[in-house]
DRENMARPA-31933 format. One record per residue: residue number from 1; x negated, z, y of N, C-alpha, C in turn. Coordinates in nm, 2 decimals, padded with zeros to 4 digits, m for minus. Layout:
N
> NUM/X/Z/Y/X/Z/Y/X/Z/Y
...
END
This chain:
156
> 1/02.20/m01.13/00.00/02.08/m01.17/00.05/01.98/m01.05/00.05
> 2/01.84/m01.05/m00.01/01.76/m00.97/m00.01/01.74/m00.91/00.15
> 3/01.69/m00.81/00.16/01.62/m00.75/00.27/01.50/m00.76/00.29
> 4/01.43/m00.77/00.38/01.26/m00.70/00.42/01.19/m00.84/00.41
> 5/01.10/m00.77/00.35/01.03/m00.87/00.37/00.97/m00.95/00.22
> 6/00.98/m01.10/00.20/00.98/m01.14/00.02/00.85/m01.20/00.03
> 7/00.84/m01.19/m00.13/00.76/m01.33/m00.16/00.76/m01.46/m00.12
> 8/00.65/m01.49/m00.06/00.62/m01.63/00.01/00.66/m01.57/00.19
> 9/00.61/m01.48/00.19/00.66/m01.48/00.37/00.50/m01.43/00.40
> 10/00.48/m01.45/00.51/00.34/m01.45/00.55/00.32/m01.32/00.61
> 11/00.28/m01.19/00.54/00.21/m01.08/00.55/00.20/m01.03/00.74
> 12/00.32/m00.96/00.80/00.27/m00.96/00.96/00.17/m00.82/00.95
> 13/00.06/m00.90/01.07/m00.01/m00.86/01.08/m00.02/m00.71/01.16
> 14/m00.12/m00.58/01.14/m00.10/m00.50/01.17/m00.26/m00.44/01.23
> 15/m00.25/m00.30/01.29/m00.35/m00.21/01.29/m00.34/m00.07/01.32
> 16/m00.38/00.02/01.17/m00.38/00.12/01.18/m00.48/00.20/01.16
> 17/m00.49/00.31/01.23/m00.59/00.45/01.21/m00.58/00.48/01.06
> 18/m00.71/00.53/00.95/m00.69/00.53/00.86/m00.82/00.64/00.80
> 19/m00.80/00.68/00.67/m00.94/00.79/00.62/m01.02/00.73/00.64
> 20/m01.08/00.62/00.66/m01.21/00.53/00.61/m01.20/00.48/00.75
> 21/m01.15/00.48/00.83/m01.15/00.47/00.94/m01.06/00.30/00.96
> 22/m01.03/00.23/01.14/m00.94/00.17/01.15/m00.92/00.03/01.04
> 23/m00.79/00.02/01.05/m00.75/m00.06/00.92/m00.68/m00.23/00.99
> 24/m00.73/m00.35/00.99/m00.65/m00.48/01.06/m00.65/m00.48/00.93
> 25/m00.52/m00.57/00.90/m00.48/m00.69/00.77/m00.53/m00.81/00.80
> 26/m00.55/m00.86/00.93/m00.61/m01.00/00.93/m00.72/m00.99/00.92
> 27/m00.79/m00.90/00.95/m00.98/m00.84/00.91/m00.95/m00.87/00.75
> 28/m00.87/m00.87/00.64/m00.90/m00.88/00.53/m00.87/m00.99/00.47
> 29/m00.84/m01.10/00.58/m00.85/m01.23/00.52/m00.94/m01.29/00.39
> 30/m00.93/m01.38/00.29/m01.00/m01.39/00.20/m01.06/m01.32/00.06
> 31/m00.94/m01.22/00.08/m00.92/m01.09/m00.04/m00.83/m01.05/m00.03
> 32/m00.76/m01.01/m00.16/m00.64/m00.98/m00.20/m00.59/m00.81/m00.15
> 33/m00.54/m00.79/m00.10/m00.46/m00.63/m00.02/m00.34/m00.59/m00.14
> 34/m00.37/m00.41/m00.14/m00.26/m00.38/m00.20/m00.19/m00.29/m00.11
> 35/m00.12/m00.33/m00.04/00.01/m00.18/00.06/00.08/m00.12/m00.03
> 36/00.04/00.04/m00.02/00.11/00.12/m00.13/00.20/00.21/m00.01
> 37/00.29/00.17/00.01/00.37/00.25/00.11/00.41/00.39/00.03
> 38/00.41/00.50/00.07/00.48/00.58/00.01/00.57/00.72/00.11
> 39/00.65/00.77/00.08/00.71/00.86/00.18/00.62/01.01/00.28
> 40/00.54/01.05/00.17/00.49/01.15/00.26/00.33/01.24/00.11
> 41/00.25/01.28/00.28/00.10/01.37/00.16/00.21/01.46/00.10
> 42/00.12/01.54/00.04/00.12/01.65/m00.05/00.30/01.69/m00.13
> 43/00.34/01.57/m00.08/00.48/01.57/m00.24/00.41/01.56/m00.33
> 44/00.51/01.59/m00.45/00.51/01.59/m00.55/00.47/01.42/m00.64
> 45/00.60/01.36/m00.58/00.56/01.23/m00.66/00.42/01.15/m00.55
> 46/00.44/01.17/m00.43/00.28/01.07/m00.40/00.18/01.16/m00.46
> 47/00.11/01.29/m00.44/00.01/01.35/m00.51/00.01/01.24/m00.59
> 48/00.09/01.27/m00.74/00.07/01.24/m00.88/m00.01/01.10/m00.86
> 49/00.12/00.99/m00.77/00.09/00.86/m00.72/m00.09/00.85/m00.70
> 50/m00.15/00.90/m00.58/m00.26/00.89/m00.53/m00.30/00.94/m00.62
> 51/m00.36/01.08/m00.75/m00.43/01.15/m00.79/m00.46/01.02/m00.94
> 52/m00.33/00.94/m00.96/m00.37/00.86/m01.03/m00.47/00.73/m01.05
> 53/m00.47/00.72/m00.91/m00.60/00.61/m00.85/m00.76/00.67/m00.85
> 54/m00.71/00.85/m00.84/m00.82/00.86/m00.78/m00.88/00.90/m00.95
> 55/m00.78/00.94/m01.04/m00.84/00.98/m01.18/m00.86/00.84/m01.20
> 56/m00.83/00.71/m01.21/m00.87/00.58/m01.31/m00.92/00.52/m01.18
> 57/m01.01/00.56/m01.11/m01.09/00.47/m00.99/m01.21/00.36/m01.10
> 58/m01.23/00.37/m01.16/m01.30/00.27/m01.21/m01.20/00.13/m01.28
> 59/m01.07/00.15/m01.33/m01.00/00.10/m01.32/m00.93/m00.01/m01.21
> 60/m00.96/00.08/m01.10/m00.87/00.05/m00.97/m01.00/m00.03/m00.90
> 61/m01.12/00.00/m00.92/m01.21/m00.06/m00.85/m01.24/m00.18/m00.87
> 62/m01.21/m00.22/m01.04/m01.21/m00.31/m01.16/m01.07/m00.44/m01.07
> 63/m00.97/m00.40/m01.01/m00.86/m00.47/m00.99/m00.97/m00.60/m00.90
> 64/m01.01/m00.60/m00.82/m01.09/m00.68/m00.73/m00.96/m00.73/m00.63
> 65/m00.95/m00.62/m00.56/m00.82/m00.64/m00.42/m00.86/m00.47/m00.38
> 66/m00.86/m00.46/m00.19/m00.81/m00.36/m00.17/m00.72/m00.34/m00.10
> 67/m00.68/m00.19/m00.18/m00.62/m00.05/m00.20/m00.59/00.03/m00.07
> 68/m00.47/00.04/00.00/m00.44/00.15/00.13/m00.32/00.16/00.06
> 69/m00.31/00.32/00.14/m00.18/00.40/00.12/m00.14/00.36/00.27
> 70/00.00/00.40/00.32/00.03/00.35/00.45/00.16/00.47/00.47
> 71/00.19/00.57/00.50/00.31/00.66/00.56/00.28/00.69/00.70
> 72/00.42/00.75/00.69/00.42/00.80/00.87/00.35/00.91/00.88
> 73/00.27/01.00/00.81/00.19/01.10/00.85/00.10/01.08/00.98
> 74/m00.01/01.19/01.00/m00.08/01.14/01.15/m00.22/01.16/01.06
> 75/m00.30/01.11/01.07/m00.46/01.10/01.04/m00.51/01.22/01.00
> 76/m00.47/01.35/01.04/m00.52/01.48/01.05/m00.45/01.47/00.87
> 77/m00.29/01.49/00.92/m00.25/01.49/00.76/m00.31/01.40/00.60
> 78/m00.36/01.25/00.70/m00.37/01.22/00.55/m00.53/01.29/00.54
> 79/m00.61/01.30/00.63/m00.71/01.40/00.59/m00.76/01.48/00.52
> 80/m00.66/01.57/00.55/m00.63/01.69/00.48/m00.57/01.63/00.30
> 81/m00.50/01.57/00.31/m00.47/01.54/00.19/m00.54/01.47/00.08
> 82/m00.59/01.40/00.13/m00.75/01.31/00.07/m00.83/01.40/00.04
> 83/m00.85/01.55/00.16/m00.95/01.60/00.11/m00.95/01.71/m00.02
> 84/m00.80/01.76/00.02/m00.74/01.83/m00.10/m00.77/01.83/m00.23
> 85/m00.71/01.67/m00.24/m00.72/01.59/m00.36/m00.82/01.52/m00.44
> 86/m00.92/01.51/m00.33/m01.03/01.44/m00.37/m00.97/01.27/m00.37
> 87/m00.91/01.22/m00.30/m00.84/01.10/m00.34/m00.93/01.02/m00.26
> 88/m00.90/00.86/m00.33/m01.03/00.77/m00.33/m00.97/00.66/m00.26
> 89/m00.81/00.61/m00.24/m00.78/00.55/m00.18/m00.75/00.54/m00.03
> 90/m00.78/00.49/00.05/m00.79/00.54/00.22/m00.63/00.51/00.24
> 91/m00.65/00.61/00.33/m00.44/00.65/00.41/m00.49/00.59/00.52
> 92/m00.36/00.48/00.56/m00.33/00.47/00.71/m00.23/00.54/00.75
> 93/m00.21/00.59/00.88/m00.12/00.68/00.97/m00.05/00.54/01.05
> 94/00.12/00.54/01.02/00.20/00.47/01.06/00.24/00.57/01.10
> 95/00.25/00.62/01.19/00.30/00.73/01.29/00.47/00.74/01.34
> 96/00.43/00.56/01.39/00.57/00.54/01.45/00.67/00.47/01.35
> 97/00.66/00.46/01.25/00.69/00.35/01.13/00.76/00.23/01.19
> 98/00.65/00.13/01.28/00.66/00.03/01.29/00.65/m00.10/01.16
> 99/00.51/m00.05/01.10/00.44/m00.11/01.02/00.57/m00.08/00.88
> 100/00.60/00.01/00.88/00.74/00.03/00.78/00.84/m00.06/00.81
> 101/00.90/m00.07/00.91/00.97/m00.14/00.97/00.97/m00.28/00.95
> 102/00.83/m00.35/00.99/00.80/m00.48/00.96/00.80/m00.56/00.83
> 103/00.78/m00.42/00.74/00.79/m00.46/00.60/00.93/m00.42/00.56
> 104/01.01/m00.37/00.59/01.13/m00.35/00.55/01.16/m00.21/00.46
> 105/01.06/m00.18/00.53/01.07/m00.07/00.40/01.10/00.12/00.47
> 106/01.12/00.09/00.61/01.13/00.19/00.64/01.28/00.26/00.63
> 107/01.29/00.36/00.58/01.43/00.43/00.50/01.50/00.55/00.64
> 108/01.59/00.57/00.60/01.63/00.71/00.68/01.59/00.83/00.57
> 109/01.61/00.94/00.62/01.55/01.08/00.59/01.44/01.05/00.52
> 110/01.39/00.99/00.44/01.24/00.99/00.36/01.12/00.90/00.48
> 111/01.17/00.80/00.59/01.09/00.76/00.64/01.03/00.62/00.60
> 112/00.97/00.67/00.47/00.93/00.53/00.42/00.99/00.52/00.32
> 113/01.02/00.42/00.23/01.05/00.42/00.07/00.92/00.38/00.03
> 114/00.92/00.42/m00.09/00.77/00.39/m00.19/00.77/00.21/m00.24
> 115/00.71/00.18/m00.19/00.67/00.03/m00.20/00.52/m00.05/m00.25
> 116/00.55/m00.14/m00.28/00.44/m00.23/m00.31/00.41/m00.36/m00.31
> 117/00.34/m00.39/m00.16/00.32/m00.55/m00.14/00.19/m00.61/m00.18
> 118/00.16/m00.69/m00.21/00.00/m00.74/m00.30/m00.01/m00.87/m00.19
> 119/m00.08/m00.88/m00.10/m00.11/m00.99/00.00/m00.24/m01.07/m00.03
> 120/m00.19/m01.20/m00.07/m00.32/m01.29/m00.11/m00.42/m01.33/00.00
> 121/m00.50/m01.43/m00.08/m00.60/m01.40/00.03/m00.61/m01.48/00.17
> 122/m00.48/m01.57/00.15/m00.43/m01.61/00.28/m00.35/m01.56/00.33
> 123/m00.27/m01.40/00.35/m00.21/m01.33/00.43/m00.07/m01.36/00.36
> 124/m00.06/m01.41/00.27/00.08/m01.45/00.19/00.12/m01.31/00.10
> 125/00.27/m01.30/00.11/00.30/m01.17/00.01/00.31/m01.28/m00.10
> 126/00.28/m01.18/m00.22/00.30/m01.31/m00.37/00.35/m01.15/m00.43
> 127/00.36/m01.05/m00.38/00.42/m00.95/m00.50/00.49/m00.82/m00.43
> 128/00.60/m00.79/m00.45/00.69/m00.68/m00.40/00.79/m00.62/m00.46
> 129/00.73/m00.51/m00.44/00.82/m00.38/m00.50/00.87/m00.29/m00.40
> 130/01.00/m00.31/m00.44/01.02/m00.17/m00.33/01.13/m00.09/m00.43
> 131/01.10/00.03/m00.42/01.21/00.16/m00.46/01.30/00.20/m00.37
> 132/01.40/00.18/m00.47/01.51/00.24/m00.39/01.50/00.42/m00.43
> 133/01.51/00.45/m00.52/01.43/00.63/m00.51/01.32/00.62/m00.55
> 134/01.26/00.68/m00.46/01.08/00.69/m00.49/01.00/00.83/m00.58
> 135/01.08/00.79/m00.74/01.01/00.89/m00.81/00.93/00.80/m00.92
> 136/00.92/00.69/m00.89/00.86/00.58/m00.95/00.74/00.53/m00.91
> 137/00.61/00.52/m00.94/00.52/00.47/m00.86/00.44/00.30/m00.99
> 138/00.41/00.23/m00.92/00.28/00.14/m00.98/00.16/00.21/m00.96
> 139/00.13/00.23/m01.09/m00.02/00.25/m01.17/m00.14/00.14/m01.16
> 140/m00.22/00.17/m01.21/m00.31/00.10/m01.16/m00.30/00.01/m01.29
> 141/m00.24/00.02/m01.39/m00.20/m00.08/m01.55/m00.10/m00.19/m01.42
> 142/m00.01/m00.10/m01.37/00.11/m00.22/m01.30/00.03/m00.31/m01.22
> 143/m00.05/m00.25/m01.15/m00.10/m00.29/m01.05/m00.18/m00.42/m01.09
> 144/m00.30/m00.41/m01.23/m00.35/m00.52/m01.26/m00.23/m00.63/m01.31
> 145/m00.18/m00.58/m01.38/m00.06/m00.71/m01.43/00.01/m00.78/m01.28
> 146/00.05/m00.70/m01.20/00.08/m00.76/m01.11/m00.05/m00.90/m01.02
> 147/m00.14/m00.80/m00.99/m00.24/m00.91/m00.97/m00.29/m00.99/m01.11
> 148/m00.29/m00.98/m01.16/m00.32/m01.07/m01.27/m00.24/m01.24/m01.31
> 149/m00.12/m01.16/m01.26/00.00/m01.28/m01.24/00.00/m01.34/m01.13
> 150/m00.06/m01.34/m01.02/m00.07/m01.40/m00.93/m00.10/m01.57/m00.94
> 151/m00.09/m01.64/m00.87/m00.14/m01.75/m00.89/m00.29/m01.79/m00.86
> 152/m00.36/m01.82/m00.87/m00.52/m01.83/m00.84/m00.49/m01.93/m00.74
> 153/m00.59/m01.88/m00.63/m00.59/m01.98/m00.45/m00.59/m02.06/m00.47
> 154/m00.53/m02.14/m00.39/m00.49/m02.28/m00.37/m00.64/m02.39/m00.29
> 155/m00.73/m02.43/m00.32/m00.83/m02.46/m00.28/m00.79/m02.60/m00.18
> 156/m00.83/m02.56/m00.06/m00.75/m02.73/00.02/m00.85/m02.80/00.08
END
């Protein structure tokens, strides 16, 4: 039996402090969300991760869904790391890795595992990745294909 949280389960709802300031999932009702969970700023593999959004941002802007990073850092950290980087994607601070938790994705010693849930625009997961080692990330090529494959809303 899988773990966490799957496709077809209804996105729980959350609220976090974030670069761009506070972040609700049910505030983004009616547009497609990408949760890019990842373990921690200034590693190695998230850098690369984030520095990749922020090099093909016309790409990523092109996807038509947004884009948050989500770790257990504190706001100060992803600050600093955004500002480092110049990165374009906003960090939320899961502090207490609740919001990891809820998604199933929260790990021992790394905290979070590197993940990716695509929430439609009815709060439905329709796409999930999760890493079991997180030296792997979705690109913003994976990223479109994944949303691309989605199913187009259900009009009722």
């Amino acid at each position: 039996m899988a773990k966490g949280l799957q496709v077809g389960d209804v996105a729980p709802d959350f609220e976090l402090p974030g670069t761009a300031g506070p972040f609700r999932l049910s505030e983004r009702r009616g547009e497609r969300v990408v949760l890019l969970f990842y373990p921690g700023d200034d590693t190695p593999g998230c850098t690369k991760q984030f520095c990749s959004y922020r090099d093909r941002s016309d790409d990523v802007g092109a996807l038509g869904a947004t884009l948050v990073g989500i770790s257990r850092q504190d706001l100060d950290s992803h600050a600093g790391f955004t500002s480092k980087h110049g990165l374009t994607v906003p960090l939320l601070a899961d502090v207490d890795g609740a919001v990891a938790t809820a998604y199933g994705v929260a790990a021992p010693v790394v905290g979070t595992r590197r993940a990716v849930f695509i929430v439609d625009e009815d709060g439905i997961v329709r796409f999930r990745k999760v890493h079991v080692i997180g030296l792997r990330f979705e690109d913003s090529d994976d990223l479109k294909a994944a949303l691309d494959a989605l199913p187009p809303r259900a009009v009722v």
